[in-house]
GUNUGU-513749 format. One record per residue: x, y, z of N, C-alpha, C in turn; residue number from 1. Coordinates in pm, whole numbers, plus 50000, padded with zeros to 5 digits. Example, Ala and Ser with C-alpha at 12.3 -4.5 7.8 and 13.67 -1.06 7.14 Angstrom:
<rec <51319, 49431, 50780>, <51230, 49550, 50780>, <51320, 49670, 50780>, 1>;
<rec <51285, 49775, 50708>, <51367, 49894, 50714>, <51290, 50003, 50787>, 2>;
This chain:
<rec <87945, 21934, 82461>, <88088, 21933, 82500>, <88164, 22032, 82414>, 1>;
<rec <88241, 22123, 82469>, <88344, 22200, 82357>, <88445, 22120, 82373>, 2>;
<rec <88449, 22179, 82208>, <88548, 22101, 82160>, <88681, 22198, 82160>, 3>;
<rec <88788, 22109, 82136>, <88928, 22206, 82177>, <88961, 22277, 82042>, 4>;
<rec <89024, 22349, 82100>, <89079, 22438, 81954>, <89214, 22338, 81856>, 5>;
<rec <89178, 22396, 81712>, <89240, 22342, 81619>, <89388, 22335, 81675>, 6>;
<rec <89444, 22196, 81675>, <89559, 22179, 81692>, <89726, 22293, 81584>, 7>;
<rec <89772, 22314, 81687>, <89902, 22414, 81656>, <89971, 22456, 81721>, 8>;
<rec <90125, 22462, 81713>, <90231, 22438, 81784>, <90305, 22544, 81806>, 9>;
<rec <90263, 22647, 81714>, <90288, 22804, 81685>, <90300, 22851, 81834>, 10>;
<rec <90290, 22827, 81930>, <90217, 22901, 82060>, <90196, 23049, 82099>, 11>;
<rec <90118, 23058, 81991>, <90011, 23200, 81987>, <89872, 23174, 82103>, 12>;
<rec <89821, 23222, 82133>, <89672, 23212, 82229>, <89567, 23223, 82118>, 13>;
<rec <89477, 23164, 82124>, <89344, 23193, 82013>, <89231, 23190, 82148>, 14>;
<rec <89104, 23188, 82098>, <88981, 23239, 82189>, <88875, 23102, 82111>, 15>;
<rec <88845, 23060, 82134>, <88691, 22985, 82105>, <88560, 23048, 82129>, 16>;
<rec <88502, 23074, 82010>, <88361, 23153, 82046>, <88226, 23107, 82026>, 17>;
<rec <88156, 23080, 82095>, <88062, 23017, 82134>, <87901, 23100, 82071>, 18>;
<rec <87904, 23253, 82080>, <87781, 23307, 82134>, <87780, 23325, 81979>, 19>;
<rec <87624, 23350, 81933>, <87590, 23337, 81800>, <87638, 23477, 81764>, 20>;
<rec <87642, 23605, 81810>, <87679, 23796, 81772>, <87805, 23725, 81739>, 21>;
<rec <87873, 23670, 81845>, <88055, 23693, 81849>, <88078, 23588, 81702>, 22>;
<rec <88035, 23518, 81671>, <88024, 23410, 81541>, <87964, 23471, 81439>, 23>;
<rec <87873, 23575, 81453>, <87863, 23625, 81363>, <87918, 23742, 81319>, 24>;
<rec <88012, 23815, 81401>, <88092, 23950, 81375>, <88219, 23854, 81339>, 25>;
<rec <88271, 23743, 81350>, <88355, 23686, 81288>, <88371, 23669, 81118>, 26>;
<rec <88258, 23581, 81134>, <88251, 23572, 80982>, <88213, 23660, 80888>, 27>;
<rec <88124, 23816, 80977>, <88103, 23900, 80858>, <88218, 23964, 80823>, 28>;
<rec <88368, 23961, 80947>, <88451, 24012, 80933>, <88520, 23966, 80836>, 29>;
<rec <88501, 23853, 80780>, <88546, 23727, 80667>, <88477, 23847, 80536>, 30>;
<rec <88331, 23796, 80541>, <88252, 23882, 80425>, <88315, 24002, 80421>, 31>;
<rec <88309, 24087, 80479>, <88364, 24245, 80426>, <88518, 24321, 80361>, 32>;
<rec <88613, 24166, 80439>, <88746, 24204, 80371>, <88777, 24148, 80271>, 33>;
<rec <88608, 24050, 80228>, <88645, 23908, 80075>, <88763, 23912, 80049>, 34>;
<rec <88792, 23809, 80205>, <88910, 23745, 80204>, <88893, 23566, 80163>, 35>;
<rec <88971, 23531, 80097>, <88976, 23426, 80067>, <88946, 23297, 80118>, 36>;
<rec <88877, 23182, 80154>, <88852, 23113, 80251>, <88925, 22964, 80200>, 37>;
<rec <88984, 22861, 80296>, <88985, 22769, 80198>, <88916, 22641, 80277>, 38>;
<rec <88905, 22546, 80221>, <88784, 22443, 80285>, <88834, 22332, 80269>, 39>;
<rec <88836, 22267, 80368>, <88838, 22075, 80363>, <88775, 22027, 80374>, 40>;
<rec <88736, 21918, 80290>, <88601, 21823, 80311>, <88684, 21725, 80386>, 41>;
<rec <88581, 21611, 80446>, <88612, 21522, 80561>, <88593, 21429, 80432>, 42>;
<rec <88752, 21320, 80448>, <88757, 21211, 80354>, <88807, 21260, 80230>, 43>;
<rec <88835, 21373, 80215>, <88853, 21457, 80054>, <89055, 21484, 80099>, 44>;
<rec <89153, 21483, 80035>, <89306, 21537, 80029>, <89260, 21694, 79991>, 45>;
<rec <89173, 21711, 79876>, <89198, 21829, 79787>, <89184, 21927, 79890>, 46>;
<rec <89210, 22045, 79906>, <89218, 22211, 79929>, <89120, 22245, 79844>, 47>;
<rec <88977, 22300, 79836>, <88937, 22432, 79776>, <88944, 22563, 79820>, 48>;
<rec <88878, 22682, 79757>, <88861, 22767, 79805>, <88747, 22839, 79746>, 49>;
<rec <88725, 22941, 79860>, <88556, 22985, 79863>, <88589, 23106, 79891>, 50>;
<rec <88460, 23271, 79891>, <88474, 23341, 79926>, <88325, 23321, 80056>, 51>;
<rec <88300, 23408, 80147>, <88154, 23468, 80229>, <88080, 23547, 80141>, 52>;
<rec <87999, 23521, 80065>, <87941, 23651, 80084>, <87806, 23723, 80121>, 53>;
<rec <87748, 23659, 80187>, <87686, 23705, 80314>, <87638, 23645, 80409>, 54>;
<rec <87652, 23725, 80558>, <87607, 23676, 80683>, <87471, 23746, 80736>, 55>;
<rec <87406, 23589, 80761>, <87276, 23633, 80808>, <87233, 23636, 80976>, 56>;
<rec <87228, 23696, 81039>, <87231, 23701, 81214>, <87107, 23660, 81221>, 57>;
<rec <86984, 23737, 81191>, <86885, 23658, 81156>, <86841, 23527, 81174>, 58>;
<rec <86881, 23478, 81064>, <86843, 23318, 81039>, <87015, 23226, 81101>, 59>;
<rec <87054, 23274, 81160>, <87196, 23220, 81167>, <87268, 23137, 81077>, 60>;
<rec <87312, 23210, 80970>, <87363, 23092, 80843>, <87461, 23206, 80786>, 61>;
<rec <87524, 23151, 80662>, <87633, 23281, 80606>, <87601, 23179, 80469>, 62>;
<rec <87651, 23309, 80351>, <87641, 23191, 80216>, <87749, 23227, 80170>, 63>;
<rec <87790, 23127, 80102>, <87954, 23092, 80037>, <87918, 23078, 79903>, 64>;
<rec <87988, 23132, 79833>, <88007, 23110, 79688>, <88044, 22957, 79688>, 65>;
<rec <87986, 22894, 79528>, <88056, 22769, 79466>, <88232, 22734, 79501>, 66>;
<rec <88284, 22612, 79532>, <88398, 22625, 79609>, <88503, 22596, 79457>, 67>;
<rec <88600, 22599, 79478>, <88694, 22559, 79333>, <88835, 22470, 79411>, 68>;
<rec <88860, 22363, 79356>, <88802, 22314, 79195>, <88671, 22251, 79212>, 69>;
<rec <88578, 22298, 79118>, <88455, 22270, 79084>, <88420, 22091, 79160>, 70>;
<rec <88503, 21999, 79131>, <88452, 21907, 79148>, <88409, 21895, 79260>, 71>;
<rec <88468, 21984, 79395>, <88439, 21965, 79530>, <88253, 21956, 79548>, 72>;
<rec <88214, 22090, 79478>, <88084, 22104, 79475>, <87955, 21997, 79512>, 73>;
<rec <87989, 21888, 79384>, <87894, 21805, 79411>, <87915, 21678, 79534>, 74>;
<rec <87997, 21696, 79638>, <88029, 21603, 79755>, <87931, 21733, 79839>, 75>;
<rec <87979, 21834, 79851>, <87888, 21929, 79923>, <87750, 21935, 79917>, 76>;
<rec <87697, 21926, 79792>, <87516, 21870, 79784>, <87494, 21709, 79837>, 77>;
<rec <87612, 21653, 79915>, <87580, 21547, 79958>, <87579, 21519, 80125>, 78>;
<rec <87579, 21643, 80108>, <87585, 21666, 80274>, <87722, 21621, 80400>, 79>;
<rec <87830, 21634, 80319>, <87925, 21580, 80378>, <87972, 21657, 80457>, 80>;
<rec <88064, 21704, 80544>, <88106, 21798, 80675>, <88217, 21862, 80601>, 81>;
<rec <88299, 21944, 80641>, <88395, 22027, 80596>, <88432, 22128, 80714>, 82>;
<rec <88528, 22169, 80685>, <88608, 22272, 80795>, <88626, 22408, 80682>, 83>;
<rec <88619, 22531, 80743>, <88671, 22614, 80635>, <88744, 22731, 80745>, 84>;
<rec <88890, 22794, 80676>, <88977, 22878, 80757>, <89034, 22987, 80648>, 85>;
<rec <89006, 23056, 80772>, <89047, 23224, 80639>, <89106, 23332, 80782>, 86>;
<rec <89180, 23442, 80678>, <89214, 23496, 80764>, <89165, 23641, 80746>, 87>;
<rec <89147, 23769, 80814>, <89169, 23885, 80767>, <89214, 23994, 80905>, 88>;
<rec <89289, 24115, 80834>, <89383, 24171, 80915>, <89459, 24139, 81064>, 89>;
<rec <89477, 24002, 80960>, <89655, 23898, 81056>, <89533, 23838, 81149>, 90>;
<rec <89443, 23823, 81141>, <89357, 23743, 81243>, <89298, 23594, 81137>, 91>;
<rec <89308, 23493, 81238>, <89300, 23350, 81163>, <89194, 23302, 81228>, 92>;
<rec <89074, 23246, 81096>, <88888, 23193, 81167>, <88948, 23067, 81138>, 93>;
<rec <88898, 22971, 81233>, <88839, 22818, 81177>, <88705, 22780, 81253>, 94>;
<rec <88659, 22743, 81155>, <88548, 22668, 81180>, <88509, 22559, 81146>, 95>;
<rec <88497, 22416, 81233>, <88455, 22305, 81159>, <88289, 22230, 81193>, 96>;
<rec <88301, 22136, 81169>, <88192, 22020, 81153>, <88066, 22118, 81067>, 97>;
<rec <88120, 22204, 80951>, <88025, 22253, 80895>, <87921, 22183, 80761>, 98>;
<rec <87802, 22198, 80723>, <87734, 22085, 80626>, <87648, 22241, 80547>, 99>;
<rec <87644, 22210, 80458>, <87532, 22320, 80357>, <87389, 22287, 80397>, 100>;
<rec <87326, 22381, 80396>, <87174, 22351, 80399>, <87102, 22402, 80294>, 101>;
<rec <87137, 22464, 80177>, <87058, 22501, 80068>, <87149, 22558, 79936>, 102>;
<rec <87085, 22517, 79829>, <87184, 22489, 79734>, <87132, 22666, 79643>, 103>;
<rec <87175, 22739, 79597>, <87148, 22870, 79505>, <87031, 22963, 79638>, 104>;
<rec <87100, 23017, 79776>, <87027, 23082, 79809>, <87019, 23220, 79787>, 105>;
<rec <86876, 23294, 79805>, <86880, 23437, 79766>, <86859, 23452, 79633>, 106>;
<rec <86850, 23352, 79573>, <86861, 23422, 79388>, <86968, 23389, 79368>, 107>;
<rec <87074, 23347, 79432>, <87223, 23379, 79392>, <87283, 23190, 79350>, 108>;
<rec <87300, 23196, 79208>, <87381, 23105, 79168>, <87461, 23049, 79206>, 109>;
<rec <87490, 22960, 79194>, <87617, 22856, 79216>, <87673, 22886, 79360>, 110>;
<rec <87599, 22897, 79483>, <87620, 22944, 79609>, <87552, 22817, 79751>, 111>;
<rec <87553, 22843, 79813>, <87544, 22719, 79947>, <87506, 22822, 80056>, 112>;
<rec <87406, 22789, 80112>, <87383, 22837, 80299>, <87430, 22755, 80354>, 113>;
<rec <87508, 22788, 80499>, <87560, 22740, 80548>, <87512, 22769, 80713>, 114>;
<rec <87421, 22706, 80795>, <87404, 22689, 80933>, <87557, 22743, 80991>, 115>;
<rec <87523, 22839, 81069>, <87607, 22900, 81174>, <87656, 22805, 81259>, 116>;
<rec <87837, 22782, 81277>, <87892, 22679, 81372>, <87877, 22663, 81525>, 117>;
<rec <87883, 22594, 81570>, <87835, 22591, 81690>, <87950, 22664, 81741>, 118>;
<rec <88069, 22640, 81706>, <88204, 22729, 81780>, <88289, 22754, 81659>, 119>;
<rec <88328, 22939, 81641>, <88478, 22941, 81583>, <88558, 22989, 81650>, 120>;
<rec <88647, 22908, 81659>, <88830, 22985, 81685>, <88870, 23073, 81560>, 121>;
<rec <88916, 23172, 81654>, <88992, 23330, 81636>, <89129, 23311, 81721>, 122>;
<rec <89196, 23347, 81633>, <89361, 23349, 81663>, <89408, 23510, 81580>, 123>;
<rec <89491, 23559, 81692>, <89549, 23637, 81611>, <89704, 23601, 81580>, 124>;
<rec <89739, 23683, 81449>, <89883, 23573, 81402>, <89969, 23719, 81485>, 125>;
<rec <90127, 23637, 81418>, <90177, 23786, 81475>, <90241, 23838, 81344>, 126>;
<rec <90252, 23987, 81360>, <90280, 24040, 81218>, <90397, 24008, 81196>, 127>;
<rec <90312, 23998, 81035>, <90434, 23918, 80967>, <90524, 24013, 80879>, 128>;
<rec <90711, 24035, 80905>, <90760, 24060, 80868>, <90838, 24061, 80742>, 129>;
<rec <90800, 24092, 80640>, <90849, 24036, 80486>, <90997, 24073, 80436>, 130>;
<rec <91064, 23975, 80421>, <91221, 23985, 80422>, <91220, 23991, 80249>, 131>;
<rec <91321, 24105, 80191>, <91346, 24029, 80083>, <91500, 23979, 80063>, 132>;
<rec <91488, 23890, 79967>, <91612, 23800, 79947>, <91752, 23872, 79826>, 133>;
<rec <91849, 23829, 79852>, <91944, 23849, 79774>, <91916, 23824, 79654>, 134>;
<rec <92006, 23839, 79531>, <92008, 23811, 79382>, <92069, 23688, 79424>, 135>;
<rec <92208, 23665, 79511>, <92286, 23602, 79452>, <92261, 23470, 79521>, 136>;
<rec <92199, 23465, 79630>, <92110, 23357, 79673>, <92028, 23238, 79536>, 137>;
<rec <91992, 23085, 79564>, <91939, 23042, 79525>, <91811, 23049, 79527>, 138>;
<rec <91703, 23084, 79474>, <91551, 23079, 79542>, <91484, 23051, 79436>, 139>;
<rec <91476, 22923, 79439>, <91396, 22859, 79323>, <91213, 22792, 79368>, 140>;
<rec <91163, 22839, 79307>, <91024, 22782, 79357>, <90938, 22708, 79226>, 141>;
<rec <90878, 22588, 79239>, <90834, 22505, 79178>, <90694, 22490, 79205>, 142>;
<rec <90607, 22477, 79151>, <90441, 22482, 79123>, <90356, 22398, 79066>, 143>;
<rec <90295, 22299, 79119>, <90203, 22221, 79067>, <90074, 22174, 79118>, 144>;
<rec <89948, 22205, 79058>, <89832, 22134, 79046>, <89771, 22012, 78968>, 145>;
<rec <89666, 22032, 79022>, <89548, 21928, 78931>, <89538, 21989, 78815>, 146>;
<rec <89481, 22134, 78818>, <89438, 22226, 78706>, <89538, 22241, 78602>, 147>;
<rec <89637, 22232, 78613>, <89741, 22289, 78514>, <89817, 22143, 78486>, 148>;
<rec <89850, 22159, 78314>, <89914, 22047, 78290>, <90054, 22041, 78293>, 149>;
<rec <90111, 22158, 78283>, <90252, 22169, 78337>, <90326, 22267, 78432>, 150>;
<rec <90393, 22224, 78516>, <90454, 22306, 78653>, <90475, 22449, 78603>, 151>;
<rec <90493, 22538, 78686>, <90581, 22646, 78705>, <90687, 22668, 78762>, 152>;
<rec <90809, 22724, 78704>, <90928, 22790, 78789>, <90952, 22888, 78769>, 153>;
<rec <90978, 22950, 78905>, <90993, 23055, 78931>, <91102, 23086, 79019>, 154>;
<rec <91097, 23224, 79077>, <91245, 23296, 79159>, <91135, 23338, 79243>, 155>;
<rec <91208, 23288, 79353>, <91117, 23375, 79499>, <91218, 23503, 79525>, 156>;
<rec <91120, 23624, 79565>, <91175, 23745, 79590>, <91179, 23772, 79747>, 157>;
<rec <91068, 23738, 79785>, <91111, 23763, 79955>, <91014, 23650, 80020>, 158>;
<rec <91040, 23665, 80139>, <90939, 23568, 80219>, <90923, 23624, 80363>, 159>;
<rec <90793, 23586, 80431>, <90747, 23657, 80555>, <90704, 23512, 80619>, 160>;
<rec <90638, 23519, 80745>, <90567, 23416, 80781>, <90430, 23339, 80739>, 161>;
<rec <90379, 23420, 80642>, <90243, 23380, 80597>, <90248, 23398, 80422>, 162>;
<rec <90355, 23355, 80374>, <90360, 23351, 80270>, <90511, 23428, 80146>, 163>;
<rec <90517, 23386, 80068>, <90644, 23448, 79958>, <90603, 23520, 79854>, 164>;
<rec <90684, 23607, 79825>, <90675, 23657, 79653>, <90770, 23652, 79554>, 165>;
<rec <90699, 23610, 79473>, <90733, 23530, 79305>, <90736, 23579, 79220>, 166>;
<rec <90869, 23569, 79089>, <90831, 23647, 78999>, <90870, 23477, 78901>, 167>;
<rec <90806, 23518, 78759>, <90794, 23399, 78628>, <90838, 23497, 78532>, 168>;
<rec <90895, 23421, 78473>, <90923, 23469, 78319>, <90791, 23441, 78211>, 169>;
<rec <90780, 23579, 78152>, <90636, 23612, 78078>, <90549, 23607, 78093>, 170>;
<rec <90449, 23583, 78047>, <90338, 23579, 78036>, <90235, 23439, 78077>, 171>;
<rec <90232, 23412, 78232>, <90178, 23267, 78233>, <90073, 23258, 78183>, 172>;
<rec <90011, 23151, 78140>, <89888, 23114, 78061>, <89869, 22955, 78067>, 173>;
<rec <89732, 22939, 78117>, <89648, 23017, 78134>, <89666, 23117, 78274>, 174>;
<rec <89622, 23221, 78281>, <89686, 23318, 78326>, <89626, 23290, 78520>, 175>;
<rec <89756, 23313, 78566>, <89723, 23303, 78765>, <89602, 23386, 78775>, 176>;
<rec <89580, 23343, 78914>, <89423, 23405, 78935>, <89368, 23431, 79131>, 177>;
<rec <89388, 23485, 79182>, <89380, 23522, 79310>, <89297, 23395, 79373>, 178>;
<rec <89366, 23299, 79430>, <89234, 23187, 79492>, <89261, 23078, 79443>, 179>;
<rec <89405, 23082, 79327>, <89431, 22973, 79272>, <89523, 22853, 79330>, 180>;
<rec <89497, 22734, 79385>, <89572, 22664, 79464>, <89663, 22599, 79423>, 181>;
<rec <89793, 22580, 79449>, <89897, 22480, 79420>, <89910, 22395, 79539>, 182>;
<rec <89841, 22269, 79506>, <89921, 22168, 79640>, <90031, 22091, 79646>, 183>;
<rec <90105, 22133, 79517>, <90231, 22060, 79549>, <90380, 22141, 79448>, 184>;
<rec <90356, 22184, 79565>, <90454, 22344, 79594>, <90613, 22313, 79662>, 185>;
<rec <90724, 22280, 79596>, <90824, 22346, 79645>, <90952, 22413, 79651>, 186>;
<rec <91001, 22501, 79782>, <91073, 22598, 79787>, <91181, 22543, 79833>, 187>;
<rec <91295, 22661, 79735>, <91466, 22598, 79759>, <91475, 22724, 79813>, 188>;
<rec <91552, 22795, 79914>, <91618, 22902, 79962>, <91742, 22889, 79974>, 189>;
<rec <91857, 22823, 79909>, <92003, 22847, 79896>, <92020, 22718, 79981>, 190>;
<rec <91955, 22583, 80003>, <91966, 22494, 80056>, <91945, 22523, 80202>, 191>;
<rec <91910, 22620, 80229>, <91877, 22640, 80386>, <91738, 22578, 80410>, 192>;
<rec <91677, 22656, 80326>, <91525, 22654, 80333>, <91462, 22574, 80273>, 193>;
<rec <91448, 22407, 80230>, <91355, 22375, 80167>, <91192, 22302, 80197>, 194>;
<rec <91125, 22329, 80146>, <91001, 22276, 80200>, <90879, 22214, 80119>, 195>;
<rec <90849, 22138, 80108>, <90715, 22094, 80034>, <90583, 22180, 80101>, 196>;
<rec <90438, 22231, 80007>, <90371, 22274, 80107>, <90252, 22306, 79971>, 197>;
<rec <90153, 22354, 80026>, <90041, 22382, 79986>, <90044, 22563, 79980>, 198>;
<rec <90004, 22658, 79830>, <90016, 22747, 79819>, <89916, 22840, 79789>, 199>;
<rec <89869, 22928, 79803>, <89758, 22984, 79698>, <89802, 23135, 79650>, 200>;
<rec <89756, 23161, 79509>, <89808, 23278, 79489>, <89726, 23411, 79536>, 201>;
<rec <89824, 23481, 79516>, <89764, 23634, 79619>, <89795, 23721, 79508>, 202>;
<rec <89705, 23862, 79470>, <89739, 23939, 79313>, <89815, 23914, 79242>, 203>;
<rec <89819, 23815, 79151>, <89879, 23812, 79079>, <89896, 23954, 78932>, 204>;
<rec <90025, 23984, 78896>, <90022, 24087, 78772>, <90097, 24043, 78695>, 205>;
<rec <90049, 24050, 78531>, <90182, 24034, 78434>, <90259, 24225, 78396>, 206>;
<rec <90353, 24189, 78413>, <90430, 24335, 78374>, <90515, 24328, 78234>, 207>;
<rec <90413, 24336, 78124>, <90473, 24371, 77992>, <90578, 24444, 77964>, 208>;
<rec <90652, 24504, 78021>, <90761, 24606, 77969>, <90873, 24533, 78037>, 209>;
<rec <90845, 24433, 78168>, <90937, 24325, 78169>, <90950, 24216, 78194>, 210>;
<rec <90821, 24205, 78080>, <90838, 24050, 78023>, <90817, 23930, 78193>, 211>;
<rec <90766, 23961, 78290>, <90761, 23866, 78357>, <90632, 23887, 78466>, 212>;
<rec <90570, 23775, 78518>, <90470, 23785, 78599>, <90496, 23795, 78764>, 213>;
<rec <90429, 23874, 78872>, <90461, 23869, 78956>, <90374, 23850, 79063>, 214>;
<rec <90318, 23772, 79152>, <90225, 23727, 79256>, <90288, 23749, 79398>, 215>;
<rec <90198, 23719, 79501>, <90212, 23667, 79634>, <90168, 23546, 79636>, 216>;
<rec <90231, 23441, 79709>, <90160, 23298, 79738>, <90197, 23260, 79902>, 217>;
<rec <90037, 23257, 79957>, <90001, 23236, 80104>, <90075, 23120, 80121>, 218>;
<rec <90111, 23047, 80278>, <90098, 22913, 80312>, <89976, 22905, 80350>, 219>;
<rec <89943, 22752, 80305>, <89840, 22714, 80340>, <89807, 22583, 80458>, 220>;
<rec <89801, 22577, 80598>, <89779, 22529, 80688>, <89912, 22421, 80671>, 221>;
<rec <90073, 22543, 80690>, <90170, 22508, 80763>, <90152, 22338, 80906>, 222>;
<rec <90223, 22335, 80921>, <90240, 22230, 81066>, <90308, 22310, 81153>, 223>;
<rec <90315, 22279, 81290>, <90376, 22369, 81345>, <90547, 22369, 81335>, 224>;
<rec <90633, 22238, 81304>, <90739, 22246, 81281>, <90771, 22331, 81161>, 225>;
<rec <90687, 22311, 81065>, <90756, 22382, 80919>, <90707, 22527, 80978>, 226>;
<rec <90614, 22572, 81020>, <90637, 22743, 81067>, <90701, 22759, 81148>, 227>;
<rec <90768, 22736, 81236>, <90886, 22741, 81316>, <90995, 22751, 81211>, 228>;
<rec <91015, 22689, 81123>, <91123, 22616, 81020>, <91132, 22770, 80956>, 229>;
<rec <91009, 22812, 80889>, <91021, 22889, 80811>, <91068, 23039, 80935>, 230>;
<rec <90989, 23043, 81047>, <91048, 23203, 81095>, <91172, 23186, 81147>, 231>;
<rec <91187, 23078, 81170>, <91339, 23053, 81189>, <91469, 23131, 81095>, 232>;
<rec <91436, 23064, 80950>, <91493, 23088, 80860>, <91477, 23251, 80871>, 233>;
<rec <91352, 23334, 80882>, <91321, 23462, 80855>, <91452, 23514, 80956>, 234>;
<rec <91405, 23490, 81033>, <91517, 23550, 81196>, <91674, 23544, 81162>, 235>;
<rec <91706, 23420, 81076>, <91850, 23409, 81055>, <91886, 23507, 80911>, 236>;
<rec <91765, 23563, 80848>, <91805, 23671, 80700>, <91838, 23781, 80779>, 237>;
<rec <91749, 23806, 80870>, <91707, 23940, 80972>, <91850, 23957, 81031>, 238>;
<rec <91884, 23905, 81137>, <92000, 23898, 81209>, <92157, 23878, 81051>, 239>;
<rec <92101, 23844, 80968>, <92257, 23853, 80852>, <92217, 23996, 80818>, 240>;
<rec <92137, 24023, 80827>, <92136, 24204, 80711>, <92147, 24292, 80819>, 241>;
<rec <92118, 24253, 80922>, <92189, 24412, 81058>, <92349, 24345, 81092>, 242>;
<rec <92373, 24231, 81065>, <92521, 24205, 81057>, <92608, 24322, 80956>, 243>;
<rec <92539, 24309, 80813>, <92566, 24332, 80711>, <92609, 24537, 80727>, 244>;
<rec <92486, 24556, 80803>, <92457, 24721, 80820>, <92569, 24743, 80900>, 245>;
<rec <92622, 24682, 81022>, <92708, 24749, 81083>, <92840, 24750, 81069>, 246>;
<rec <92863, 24606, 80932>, <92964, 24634, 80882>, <92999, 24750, 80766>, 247>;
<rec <92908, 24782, 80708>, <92877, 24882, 80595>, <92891, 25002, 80716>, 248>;
């Protein structure tokens, strides 16, 4: 029986792919842009994240690096199911009812084979437009994990549909890290915009000469009201700054 595509309210069109080539030019498309993946275990709240790094057509399987936070790992040598979704150039994979079949393959450490899904959905997003925000605006953003013993605040600088950018005062430590998850994340935009949500960081840099750190942080599997919520908000900055132009 196919199964239906991952529920979402966005109403974009996605494709379901069935044939083992088309599943496998998916996910190598994952491997080659080591783009970030993130994974849910079935019965688990937590978010990890994983990279591909390699797909086998062959033997039909792909292997994933060790997932983080570490603890996920040992539920995965237990054979439990998981879903994992990543995106690369504005195109969004999911794939679920996935299980590991071998623990350090290839020689390669702290890694998992993974049996080829019977079906992934491919969605393409639509490009996302990155607004940036006023000074005089409120844009306060708040940061918390498991990993870290105390929050972050920060100033959001702009925001698009698939994510914001952040700047911190100094030098965070222990220091952000591309892949790093915050699940309990949230954003003030001048009281227009607020939202609770799940984040992960995207390059993070510290810039010594001024004293402050600066990242991208993705959303991470939005609902369809809060992405509505959020391009909403985008559309109403958009439409104030060509207000703004034709009064200037």
């Amino acid at each position: 029986m196919t199964p239906a595509p991952p529920d979402d309210s966005s109403g974009e069109a996605g494709e379901l792919l069935g044939e083992t080539t088309e599943i496998y030019r998916t996910l190598r498309a994952l491997q080659l842009s080591r783009s970030l993946v993130t994974l849910r275990i079935e019965g688990d709240s937590q978010i990890y994240s994983t990279m591909i790094l390699l797909c086998d057509l062959d033997n039909r399987q792909f292997i994933m690096d060790a997932i983080r936070p570490e603890s996920g790992n040992q539920r995965l040598q237990q054979g439990v199911s998981f879903a994992l979704t990543g995106f690369y150039e504005g195109i969004q994979v999911v794939c679920k009812d996935n299980r590991i079949s071998t623990t350090n393959p290839e020689q390669l450490d702290n890694a998992f084979s993974v049996p080829f899904p019977k079906f992934v959905y491919r969605k393409q997003r639509r490009q996302a437009y990155r607004t940036h925000l006023p000074g005089h605006l409120v844009r306060e953003i708040h940061l918390s994990g498991q990993h870290r013993e105390k929050p972050l605040t920060g100033q959001i600088t702009d925001i698009s549909s698939t994510g914001i950018g952040c700047e911190f005062s100094g030098n965070i430590k222990p220091e952000l890290k591309t892949g790093e998850i915050f699940d309990n994340a949230t954003i003030n935009i001048n009281g227009e915009l607020i939202l609770s949500c799940c984040l992960i960081v995207r390059q993070p840099r510290h810039i010594a000469r001024a004293e402050i750190t600066q990242c991208g942080l993705a959303f991470d599997n939005l609902t369809g009201p809060e992405q509505k919520k959020v391009e909403r908000y985008i559309a109403q900055l958009q439409r104030q700054a060509r207000r703004r132009e034709r009064e200037s």
